[in-house]
Every structure is written in structure tokens, then in C-alpha cells.
N, CA and C atoms as an extended XYZ file, in Angstrom:
348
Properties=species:S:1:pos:R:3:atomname:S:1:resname:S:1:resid:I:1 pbc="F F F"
N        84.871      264.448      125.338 N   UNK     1
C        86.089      264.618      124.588 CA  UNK     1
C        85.744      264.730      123.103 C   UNK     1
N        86.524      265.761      122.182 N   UNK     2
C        85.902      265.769      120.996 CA  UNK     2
C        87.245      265.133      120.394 C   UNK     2
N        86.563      263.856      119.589 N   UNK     3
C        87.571      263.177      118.516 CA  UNK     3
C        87.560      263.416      116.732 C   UNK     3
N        88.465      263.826      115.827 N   UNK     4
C        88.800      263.239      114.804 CA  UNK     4
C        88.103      262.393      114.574 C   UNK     4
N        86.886      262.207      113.433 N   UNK     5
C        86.930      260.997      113.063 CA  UNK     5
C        86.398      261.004      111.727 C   UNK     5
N        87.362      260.964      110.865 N   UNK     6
C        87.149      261.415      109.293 CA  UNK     6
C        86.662      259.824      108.568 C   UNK     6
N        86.828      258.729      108.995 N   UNK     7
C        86.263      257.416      108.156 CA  UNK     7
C        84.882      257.968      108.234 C   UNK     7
N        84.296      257.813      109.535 N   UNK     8
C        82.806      258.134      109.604 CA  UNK     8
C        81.964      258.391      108.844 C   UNK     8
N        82.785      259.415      107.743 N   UNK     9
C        81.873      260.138      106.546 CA  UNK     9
C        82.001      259.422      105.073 C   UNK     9
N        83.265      258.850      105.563 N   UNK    10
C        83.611      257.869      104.289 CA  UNK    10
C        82.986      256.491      104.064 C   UNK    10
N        83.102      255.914      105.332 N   UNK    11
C        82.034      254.701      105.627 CA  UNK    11
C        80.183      255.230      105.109 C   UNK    11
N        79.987      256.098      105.599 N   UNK    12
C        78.386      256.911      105.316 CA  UNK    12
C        78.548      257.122      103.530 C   UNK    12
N        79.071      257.554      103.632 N   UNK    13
C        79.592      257.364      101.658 CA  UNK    13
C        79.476      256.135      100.933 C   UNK    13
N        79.997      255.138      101.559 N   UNK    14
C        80.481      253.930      100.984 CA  UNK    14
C        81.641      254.014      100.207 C   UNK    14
N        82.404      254.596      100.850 N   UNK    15
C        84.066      254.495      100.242 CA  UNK    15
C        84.833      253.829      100.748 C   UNK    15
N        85.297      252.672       99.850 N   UNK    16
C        85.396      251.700      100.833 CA  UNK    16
C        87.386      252.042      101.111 C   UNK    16
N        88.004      252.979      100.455 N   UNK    17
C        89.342      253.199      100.049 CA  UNK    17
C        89.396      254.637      100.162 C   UNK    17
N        89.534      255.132      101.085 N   UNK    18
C        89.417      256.764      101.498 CA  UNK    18
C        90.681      256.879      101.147 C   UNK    18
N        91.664      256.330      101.630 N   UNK    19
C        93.032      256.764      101.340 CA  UNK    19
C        93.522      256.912      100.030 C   UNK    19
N        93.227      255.996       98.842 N   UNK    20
C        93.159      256.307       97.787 CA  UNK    20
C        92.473      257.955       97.060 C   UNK    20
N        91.106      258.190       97.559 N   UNK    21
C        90.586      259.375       97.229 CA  UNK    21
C        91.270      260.165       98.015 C   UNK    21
N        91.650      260.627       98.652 N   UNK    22
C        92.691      262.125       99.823 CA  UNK    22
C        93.649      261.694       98.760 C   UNK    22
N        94.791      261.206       98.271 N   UNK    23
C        95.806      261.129       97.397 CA  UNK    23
C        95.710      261.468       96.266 C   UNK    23
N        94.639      261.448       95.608 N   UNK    24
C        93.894      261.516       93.743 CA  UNK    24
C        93.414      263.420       94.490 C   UNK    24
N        93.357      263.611       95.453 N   UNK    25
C        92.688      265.283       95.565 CA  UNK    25
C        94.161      265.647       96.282 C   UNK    25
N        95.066      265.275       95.996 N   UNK    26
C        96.433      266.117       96.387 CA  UNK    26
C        97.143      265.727       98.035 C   UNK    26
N        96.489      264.932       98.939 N   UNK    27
C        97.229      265.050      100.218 CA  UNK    27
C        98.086      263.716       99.650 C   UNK    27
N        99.410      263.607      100.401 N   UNK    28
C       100.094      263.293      100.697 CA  UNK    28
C        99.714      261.539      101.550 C   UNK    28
N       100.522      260.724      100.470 N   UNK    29
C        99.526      259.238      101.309 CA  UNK    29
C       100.307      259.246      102.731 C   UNK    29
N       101.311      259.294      103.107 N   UNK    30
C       101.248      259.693      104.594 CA  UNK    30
C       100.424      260.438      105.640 C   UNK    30
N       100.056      261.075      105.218 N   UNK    31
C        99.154      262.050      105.488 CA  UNK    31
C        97.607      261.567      105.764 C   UNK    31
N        97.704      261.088      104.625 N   UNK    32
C        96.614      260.625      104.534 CA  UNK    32
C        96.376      259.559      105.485 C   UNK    32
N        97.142      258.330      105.757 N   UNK    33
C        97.472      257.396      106.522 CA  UNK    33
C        96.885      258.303      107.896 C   UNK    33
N        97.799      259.123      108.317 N   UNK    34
C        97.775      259.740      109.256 CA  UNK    34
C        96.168      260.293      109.215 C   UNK    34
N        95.866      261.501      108.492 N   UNK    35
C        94.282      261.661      108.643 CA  UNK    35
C        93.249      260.566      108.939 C   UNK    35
N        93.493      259.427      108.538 N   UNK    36
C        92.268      258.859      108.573 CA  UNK    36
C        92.621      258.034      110.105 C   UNK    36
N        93.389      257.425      110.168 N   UNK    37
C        93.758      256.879      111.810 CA  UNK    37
C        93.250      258.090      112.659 C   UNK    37
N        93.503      259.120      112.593 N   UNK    38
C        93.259      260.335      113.380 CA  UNK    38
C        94.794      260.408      114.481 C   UNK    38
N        95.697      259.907      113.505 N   UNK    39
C        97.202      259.906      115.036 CA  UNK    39
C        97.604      261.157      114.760 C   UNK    39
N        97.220      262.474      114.259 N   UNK    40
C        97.609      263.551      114.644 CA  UNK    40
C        96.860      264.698      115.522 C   UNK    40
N        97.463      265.045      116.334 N   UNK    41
C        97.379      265.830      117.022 CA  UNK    41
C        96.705      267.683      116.119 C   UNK    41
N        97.675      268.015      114.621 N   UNK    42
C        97.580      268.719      114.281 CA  UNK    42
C        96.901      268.368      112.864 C   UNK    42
N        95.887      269.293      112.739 N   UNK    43
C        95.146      268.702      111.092 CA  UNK    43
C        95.038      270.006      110.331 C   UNK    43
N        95.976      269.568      109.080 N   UNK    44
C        95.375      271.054      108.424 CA  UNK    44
C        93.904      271.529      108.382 C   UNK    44
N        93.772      272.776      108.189 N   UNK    45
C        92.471      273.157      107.914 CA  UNK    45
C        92.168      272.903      106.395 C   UNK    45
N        93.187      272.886      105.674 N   UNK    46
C        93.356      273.261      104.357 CA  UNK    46
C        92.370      271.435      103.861 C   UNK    46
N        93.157      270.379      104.513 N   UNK    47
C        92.449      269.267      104.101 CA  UNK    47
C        91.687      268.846      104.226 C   UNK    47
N        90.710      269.462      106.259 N   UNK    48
C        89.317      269.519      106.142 CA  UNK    48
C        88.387      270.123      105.573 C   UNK    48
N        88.492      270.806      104.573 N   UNK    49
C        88.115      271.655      103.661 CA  UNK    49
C        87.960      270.575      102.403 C   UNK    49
N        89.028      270.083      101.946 N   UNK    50
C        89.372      269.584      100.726 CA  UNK    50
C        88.390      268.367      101.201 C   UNK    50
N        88.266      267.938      102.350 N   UNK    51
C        87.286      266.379      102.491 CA  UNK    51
C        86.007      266.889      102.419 C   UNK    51
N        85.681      267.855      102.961 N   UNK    52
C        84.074      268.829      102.947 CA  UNK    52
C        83.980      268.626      101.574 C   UNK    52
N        84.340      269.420      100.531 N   UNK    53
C        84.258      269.798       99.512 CA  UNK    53
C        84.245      268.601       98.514 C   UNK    53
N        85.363      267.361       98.792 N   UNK    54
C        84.785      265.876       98.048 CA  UNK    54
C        83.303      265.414       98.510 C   UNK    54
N        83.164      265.657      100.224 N   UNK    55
C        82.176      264.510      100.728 CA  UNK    55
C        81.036      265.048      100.673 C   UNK    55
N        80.886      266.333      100.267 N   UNK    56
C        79.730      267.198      100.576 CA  UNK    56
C        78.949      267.595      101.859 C   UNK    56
N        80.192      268.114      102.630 N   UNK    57
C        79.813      267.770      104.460 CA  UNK    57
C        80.068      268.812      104.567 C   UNK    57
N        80.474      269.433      106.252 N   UNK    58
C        80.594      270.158      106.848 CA  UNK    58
C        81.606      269.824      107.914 C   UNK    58
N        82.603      270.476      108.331 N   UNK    59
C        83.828      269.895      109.512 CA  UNK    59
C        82.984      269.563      110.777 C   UNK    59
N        81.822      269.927      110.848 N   UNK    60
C        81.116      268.896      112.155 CA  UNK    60
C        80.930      267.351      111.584 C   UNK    60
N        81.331      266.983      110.593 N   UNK    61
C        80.376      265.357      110.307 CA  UNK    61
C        81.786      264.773      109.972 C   UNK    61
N        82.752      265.847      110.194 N   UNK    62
C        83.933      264.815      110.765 CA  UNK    62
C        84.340      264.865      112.409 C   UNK    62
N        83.797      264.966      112.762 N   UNK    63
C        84.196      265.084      114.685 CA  UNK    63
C        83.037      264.928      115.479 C   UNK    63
N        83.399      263.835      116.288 N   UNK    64
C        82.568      263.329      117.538 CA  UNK    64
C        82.872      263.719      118.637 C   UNK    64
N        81.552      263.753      119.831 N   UNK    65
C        82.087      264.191      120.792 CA  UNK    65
C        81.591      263.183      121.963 C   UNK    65
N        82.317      263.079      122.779 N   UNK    66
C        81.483      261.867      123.865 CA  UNK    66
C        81.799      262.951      125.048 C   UNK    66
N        80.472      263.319      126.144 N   UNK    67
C        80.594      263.808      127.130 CA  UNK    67
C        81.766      263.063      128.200 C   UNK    67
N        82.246      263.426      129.086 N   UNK    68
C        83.168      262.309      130.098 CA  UNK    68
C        82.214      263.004      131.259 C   UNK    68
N        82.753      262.598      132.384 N   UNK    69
C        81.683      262.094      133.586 CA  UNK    69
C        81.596      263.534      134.036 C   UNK    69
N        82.760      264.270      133.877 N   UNK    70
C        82.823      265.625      134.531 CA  UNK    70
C        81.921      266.886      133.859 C   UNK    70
N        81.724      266.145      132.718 N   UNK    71
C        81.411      267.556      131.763 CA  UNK    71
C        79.465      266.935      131.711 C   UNK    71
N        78.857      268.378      132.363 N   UNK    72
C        77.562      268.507      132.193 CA  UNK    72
C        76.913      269.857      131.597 C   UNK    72
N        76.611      269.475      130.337 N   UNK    73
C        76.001      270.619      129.658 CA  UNK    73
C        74.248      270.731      129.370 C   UNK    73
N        73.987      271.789      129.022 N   UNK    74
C        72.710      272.320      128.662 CA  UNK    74
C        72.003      270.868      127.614 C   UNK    74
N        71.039      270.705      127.632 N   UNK    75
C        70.724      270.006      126.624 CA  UNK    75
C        70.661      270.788      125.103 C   UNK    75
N        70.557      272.228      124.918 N   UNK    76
C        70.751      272.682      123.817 CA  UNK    76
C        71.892      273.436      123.311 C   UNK    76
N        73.096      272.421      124.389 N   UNK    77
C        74.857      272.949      124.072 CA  UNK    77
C        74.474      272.653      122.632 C   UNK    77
N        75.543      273.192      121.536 N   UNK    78
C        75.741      273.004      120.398 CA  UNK    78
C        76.687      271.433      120.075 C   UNK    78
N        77.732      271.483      121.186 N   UNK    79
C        78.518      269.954      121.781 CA  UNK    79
C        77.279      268.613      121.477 C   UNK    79
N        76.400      268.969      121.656 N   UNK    80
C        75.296      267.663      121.611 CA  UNK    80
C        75.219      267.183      120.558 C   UNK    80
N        75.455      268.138      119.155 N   UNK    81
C        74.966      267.450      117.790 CA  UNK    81
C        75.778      267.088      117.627 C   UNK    81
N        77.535      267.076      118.304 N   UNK    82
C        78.021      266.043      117.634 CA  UNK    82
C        78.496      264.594      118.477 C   UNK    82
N        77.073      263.991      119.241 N   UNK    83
C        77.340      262.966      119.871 CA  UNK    83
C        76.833      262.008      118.656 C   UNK    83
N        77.861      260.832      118.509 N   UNK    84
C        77.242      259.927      117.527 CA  UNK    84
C        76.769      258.708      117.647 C   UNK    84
N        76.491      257.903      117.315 N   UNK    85
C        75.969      256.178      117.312 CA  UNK    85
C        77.445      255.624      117.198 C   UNK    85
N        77.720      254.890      118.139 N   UNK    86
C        78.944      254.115      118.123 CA  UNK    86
C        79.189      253.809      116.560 C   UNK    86
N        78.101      253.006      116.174 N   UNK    87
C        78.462      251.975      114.802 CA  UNK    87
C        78.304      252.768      113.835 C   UNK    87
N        79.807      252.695      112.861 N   UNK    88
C        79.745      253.126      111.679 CA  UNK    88
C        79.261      252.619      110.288 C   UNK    88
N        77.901      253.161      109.849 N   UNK    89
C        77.210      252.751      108.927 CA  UNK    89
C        77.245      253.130      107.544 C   UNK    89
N        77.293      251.944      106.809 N   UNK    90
C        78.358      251.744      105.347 CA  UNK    90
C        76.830      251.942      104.398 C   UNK    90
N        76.686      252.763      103.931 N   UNK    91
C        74.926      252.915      102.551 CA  UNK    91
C        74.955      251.343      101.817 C   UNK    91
N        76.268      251.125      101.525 N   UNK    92
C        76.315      249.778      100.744 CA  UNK    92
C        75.988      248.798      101.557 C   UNK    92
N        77.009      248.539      102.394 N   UNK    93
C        76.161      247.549      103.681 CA  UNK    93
C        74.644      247.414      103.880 C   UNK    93
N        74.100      248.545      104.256 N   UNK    94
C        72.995      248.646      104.745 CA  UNK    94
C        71.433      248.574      103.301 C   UNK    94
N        72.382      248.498      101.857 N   UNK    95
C        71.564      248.236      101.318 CA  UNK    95
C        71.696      247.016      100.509 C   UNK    95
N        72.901      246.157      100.792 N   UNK    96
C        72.817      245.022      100.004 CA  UNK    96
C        71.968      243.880      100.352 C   UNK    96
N        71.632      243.858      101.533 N   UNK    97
C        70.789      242.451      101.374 CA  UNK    97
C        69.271      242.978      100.866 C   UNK    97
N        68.807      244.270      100.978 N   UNK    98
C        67.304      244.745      100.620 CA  UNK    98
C        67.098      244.156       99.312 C   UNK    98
N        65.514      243.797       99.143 N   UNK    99
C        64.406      243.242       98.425 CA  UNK    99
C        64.505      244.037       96.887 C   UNK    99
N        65.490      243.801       95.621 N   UNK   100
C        65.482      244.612       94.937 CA  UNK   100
C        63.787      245.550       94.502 C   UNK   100
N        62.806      244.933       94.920 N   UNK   101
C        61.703      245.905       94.896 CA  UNK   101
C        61.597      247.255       95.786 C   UNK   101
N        61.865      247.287       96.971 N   UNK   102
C        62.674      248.119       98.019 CA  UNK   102
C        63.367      249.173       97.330 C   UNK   102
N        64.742      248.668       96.555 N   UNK   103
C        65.290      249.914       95.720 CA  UNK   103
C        64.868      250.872       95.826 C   UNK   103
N        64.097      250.608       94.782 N   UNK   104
C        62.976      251.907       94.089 CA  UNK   104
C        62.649      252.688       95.230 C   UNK   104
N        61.971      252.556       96.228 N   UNK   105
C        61.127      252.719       97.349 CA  UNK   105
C        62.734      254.015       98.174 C   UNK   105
N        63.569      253.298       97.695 N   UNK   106
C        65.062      254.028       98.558 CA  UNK   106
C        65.160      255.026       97.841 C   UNK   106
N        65.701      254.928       96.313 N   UNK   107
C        65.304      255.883       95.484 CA  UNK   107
C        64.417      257.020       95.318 C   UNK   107
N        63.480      256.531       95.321 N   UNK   108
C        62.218      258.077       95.547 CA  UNK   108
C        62.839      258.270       96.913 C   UNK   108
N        62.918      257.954       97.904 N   UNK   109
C        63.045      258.837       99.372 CA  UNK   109
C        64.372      259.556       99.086 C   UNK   109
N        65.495      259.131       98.871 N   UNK   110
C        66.701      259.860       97.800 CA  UNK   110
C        66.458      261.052       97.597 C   UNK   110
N        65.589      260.722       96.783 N   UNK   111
C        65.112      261.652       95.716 CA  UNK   111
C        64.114      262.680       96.219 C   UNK   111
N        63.073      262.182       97.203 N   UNK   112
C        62.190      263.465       97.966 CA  UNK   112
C        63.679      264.424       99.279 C   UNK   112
N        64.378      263.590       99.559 N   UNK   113
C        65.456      264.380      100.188 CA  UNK   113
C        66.077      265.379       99.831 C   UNK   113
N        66.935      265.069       98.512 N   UNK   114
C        67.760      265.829       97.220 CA  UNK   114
C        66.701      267.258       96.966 C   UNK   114
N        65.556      267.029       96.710 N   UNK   115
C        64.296      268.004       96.215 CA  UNK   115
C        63.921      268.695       97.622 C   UNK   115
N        64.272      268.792       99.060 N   UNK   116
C        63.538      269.144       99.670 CA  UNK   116
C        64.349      270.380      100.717 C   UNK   116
């Protein structure tokens, strides 16, 4: 089943107030409410665009897909890249308890990424 799931990229961000940012770039805080729960059925294109374009993504790194029992595909379906890791992982989380010597060490890899 392929799901909606626009926190995902925001959590990977470390935003800890998505709904605030979609409102400051023009959607509608209902809307917004609504986008980020994922309780609509219908999503503009216009605002997955507008989240690409804040988050620096692509409309695949907002949507997951979990196979169900019936559905068996190729291992090089395109459906595969967007199976994800259950747990949604926060950059801040995952770097606050590190060894401020470490930093640095995060930084250059950052930084050989950004350059590569």
C-alpha cells in the first residue's frame, strides 16, 4: 500500500513544527493540519511541490510503500525504493547525545556528501 507520509522528511530535517513552516510558505493551517496527518484522500500537487522545494526532496521522500501479502514484485520494481524503516529519525535526536569531538568528524562527512 503506498502511504502519505510528509512528517518523515520533516522529522529527517529536524523540524520539529512543520505546521508552522507549510503556513509561513502559503498553505492554509487547515490544510496543513490535514497534510501532515495525511487524512486526505486528495493532495494538491501544487503543495507537494512547495514541500520539495522547502525540504530539498523529491515527491518520493514523501511516500512509503509497504508490500501487503498479495502483492509480489520484481526485486528491481521501482515500488521497492520506497519501502522505509518503520522509525522516524530526527538529525537532532540522533546527534545530541554524540561526543562533541565526533561533531567535527559529522561535519566533514556533511561536507564530503554536499561536495560529492
Amino acid at each position: 500500500m503506498l502511504n502519505f507520509n510528509p512528517r518523515r522528511i520533516f522529522a529527517q530535517r529536524g523540524i520539529e513544527k512543520p505546521a508552522g513552516m507549510l503556513i509561513k510558505n502559503g498553505v492554509a493551517p487547515s490544510t496543513a493540519t490535514r497534510f501532515l496527518q495525511a487524512q486526505t484522500s486528495v493532495i494538491k500537487i501544487e503543495y507537494i511541490e512547495k514541500v520539495c522545494v522547502m525540504m530539498h526532496c523529491t515527491p518520493n521522500d514523501l511516500f512509503d510503500w509497504k508490500p501487503d501479502a498479495k502483492t509480489n514484485l520484481a526485486e528491481n520494481h521501482p515500488l521497492n525504493t520506497l519501502k522505509r524503516d518503520e522509525q522516524i529519525k530526527n538529525i537532532r535526536e540522533l546527534l545530541h547525545d554524540l561526543p562533541v569531538e565526533k561533531l567535527s568528524q559529522i561535519e566533514n562527512l556533511v561536507n564530503e556528501l554536499k561536495n560529492s
